[in-house]
C-alpha positions as CSV (number, residue, x, y, z in Angstrom):
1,X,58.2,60.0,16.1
2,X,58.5,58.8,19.8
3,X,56.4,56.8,21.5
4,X,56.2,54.2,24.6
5,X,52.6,53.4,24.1
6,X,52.8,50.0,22.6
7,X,56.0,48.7,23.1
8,X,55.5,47.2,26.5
9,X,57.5,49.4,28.3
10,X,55.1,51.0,30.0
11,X,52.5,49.9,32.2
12,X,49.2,50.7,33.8
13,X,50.9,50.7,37.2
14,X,53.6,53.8,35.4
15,X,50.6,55.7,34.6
16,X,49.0,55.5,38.0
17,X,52.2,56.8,39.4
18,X,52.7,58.9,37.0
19,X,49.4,60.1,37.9
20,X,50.3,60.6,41.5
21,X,53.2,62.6,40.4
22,X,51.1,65.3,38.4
23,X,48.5,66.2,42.0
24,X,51.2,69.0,42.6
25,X,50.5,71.2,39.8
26,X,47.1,71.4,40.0
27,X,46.2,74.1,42.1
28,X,45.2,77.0,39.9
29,X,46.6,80.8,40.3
30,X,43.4,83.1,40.4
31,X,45.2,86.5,39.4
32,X,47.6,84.7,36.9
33,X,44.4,83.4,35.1
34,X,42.4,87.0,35.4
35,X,45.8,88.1,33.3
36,X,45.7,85.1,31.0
37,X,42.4,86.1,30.3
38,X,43.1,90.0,29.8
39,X,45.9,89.5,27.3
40,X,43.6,87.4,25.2
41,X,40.4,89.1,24.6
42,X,41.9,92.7,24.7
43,X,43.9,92.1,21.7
44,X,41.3,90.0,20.0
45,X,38.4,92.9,20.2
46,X,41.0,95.2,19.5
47,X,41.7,93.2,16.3
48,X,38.2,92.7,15.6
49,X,37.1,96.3,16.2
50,X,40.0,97.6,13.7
51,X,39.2,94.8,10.9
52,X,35.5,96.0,11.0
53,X,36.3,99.6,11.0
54,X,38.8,99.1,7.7
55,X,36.2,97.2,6.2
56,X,33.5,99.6,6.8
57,X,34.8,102.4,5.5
58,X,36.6,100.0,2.2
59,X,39.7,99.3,3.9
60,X,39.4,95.3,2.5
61,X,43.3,95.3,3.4
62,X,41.9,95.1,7.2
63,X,40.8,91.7,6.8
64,X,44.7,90.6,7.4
65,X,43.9,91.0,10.9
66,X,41.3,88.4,10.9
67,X,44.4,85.5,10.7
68,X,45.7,87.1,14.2
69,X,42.0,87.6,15.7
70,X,41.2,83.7,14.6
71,X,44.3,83.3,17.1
72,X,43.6,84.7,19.7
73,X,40.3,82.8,19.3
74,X,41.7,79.5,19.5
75,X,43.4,81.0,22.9
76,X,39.9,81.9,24.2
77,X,38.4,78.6,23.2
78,X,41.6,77.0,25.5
79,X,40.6,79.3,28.5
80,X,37.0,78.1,28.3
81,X,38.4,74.6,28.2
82,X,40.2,75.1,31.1
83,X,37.0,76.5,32.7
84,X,35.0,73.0,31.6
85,X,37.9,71.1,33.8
86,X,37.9,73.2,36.9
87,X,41.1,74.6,36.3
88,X,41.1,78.2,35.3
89,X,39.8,79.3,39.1
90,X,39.9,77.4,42.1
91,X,36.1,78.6,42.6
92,X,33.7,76.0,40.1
93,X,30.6,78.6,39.8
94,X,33.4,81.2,38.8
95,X,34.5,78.6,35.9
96,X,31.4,77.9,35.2
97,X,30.6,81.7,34.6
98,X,33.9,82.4,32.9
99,X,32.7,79.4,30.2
100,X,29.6,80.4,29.9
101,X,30.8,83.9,28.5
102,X,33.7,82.8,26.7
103,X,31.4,80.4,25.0
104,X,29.7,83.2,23.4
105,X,32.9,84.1,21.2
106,X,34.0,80.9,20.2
107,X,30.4,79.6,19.5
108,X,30.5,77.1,21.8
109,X,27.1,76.3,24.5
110,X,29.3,76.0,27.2
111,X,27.4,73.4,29.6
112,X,26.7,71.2,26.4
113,X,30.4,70.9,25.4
114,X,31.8,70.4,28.7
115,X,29.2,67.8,29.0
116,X,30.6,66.0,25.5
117,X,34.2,66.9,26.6
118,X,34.2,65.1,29.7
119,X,32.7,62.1,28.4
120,X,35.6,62.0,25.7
121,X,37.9,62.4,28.6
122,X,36.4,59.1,30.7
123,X,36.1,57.1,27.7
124,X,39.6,58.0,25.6
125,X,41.4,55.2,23.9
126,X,38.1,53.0,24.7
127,X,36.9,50.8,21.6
128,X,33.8,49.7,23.1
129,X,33.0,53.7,23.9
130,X,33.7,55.6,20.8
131,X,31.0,57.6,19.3
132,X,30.6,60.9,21.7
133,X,33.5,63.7,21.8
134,X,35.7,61.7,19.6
135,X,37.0,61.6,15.7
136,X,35.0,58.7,14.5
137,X,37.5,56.4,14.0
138,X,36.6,52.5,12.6
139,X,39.4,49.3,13.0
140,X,40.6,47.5,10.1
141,X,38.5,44.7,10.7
142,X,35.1,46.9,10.7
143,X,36.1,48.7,7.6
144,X,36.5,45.1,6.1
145,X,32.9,44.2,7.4
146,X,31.4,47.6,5.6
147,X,29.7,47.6,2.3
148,X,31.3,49.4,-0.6
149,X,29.1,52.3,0.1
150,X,29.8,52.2,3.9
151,X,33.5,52.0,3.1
152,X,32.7,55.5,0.9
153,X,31.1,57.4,3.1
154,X,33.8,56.6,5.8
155,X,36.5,57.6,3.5
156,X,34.7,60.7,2.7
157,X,34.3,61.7,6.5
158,X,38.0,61.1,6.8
159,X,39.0,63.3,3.7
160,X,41.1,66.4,4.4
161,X,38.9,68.7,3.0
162,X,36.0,67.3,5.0
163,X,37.8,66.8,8.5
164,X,39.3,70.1,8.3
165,X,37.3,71.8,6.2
166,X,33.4,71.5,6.0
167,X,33.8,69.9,9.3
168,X,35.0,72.5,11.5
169,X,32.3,74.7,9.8
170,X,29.3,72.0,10.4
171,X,30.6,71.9,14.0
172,X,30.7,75.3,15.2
173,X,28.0,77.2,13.0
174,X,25.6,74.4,12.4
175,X,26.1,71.6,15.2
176,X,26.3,73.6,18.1
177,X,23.1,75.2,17.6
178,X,20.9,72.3,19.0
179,X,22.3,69.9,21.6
180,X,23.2,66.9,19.0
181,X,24.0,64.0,20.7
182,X,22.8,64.8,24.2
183,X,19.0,65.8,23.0
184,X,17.3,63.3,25.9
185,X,20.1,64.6,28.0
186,X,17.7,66.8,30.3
187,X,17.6,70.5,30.3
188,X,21.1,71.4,30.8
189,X,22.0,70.9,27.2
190,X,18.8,72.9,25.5
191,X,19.9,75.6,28.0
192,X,23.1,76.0,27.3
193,X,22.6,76.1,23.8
194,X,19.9,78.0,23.6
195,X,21.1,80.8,26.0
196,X,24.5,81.1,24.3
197,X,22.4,81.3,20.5
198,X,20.1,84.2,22.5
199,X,23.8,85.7,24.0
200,X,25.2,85.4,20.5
201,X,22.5,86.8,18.3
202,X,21.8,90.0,20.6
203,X,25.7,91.7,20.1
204,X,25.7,90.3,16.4
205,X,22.2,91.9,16.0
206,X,23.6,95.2,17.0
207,X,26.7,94.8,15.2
208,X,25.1,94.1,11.9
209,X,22.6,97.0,12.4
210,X,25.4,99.2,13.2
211,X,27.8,98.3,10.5
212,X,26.0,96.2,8.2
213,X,25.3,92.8,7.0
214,X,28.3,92.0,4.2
215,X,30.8,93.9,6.5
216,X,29.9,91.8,9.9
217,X,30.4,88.6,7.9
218,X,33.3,89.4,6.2
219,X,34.7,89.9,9.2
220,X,33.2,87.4,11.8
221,X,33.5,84.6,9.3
222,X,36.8,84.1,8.7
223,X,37.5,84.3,12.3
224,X,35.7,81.7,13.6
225,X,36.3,79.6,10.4
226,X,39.8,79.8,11.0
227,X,39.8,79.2,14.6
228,X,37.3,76.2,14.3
229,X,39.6,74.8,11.7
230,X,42.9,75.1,14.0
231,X,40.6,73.8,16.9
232,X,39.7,70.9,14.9
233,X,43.4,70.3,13.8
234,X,44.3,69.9,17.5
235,X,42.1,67.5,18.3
236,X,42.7,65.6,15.7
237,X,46.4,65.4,15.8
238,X,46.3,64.9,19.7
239,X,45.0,62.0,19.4
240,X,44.9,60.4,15.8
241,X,49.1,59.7,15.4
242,X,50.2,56.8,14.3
243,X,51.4,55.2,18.1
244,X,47.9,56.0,19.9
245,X,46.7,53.5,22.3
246,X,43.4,51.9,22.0
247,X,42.0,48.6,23.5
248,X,38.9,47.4,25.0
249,X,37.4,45.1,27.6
250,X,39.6,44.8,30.8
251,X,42.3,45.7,28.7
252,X,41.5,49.2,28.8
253,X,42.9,51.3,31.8
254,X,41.5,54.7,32.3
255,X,45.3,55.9,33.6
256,X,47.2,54.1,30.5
257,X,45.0,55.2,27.6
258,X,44.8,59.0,29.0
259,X,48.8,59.2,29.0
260,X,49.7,56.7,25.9
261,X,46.7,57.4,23.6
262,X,47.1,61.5,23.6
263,X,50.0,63.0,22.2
264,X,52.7,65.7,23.2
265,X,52.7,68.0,20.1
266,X,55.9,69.4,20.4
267,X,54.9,73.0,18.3
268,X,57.1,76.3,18.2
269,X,56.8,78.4,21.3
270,X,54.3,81.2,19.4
271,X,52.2,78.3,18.7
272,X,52.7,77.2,21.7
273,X,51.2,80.2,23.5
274,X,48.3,80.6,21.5
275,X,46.7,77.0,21.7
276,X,47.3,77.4,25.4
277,X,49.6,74.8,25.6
278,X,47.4,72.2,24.5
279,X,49.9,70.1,22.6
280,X,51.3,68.9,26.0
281,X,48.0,66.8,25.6
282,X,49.1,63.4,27.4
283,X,49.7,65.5,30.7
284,X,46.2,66.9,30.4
285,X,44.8,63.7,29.7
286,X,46.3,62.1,32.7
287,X,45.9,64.8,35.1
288,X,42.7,67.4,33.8
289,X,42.9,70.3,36.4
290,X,46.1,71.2,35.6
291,X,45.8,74.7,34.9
292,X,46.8,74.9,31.4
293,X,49.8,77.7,32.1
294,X,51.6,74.8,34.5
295,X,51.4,72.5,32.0
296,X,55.1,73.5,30.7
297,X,56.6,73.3,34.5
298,X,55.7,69.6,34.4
299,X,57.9,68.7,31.7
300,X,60.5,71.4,33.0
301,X,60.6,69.6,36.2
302,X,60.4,65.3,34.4
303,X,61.9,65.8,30.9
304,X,61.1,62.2,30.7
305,X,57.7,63.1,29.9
306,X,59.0,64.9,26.4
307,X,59.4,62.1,24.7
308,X,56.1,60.2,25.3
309,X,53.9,60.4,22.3
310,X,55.8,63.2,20.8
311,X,55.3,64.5,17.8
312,X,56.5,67.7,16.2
313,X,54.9,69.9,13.9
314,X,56.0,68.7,10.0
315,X,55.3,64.9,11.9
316,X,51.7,65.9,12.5
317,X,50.9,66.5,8.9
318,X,51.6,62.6,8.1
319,X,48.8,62.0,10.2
320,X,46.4,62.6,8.0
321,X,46.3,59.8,6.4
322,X,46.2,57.8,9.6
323,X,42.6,56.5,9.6
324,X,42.3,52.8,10.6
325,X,42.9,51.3,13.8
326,X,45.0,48.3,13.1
327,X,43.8,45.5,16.2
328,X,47.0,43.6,15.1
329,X,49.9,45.7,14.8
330,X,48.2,48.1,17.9
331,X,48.8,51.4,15.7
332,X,46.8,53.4,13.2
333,X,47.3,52.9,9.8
334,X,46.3,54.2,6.1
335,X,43.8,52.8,4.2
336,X,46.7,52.0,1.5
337,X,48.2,49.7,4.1
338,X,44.6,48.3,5.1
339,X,44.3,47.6,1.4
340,X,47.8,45.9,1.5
341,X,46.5,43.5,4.2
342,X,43.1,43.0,1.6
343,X,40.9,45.5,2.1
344,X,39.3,46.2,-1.6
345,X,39.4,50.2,-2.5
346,X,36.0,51.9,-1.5
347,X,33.2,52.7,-4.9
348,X,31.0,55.1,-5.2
């Protein structure tokens, strides 16, 4: 793994610049986003509509096409984050719009998350602003100052099966109901989420009605479990490797932690194209309105942004165990190598 985020090669003066460099690729393409659009929800109602129909009439072989669909659904929920920066259209209200109805595939109250998202954005890399938009994430030093039963419940939250499992299913079915976390926001949040609920339950209403209960969640299930999983997955791994940056105080630099503290994950061109690019996730950090299709010209035209924070796809999977912010060594580390510096093993 590659990194220049903590060894002192790089400072908050080379991220500023950097910064300055990136203002040249952020003007969007109107009619290349109307076609970035088209190519992703045609084929994913076209996959739906086929899985449904082959279920339906006892096809259960149809459900293969759900692992496709869920992909083209991570590719929608990258449009619509596009949308929350301002970088789909150059037009903000036709953003806005575009969000709002994307947001009703992926499950997502559009106004609410953008709300969430852009707070993660201001506050990345931050340890005096975790807690909103992020993976909750403790340092060494609080783990050591938690009780035993503190110490369990963090290890559970951090468990495979509940980061990428129950998690993503919490988040999108159950969270994004009700506007957790912004509920004295004002009205912005209770509308959004309300409205996309009514805009989601109408269609599914019909849809079940038409085709039936046990056929509509066989098939609407696995796609947005599998999509919320992958979405989750990204996250994670864009900004929980083991060469992050995160500091605090005046130490903190908004320009420094966006570029160090994200990560480029490096993934196969197919993957590529279906997460949107997303993996080039230190660019974005640094410079948001980048439409997500010029993301790639930016390290086509300074190659010297590849090897920043990079991190390929069989790398990612150690990450998992990356769960502790080590203050000391200024890198994430295991909770087998926080137990090596005297952390006693978690009970129930």
């Amino acid at each position: 793994m590659t990194s220049t985020g903590n060894t002192g090669t790089a400072t908050h003066s080379d991220a500023k610049a950097w910064s300055r460099v990136l203002t040249a690729y952020r003007q969007p393409d109107n009619w290349r986003s109307v076609f970035e659009i088209v190519v992703t929800v045609v084929p994913f109602a076209a996959l739906w509509a086929l899985a449904a129909v082959a279920v339906v009439n006892g096809h259960y072989w149809g459900l293969a096409l759900t692992i496709p669909a869920a992909g083209f659904l991570v590719r929608l929920f990258m449009l619509q984050h596009d949308c929350g920066h301002g970088s789909l259209f150059a037009r903000r209200s036709v953003n806005d719009w575009t969000g709002r109805v994307i947001g009703v595939l992926t499950f997502t109250p559009y106004d609410y998350w953008r709300r969430t998202h852009a707070i993660h954005h201001a506050t990345t890399g931050n340890l005096d602003k975790r807690g909103i938009g992020d993976v909750d994430t403790l340092t060494v030093g609080e783990y050591r100052a938690l009780s035993a039963w503190g110490r369990a419940r963090y290890r559970l939250y951090r468990h495979p099966a509940v980061m990428f499992g129950v998690g993503p299913a919490w988040l999108f079915i159950c969270q994004y109901r009700l506007p957790f976390g912004l509920m004295r926001a004002g009205l912005t949040p209770w509308t959004s989420t309300l409205a996309t609920n009514l805009a989601i339950a109408i269609p599914a209403g019909i849809l079940i009605w038409t085709m039936g209960l046990v056929p509509f969640l066989a098939v609407q299930l696995p796609i947005t479990l599998m999509a919320a999983t992958i979405g989750v997955w990204l996250f994670y791994v864009q900004h929980q490797f083991e060469e992050t940056h995160w500091s605090e105080g005046g130490d903190w630099n908004f320009q420094h932690a966006a570029l160090h503290g994200s990560s480029h994950y490096d993934l196969p061109a197919v993957l590529r194209w279906f997460t949107g690019n997303i993996g080039i996730h230190h660019v974005h950090h640094l410079s948001s309105t980048i439409p997500f299709y010029r993301l790639p010209k930016v390290l086509d035209a300074h190659p010297e942004l590849r090897a920043m924070g990079r991190i390929t796809l069989w790398q990612s999977l150690i990450c998992v165990k990356l769960v502790l912010w080590d203050e000391t060594a200024k890198r994430l580390v295991s909770f087998k190598e926080a137990r090596a510096q005297g952390v006693a093993p978690a009970t129930a």
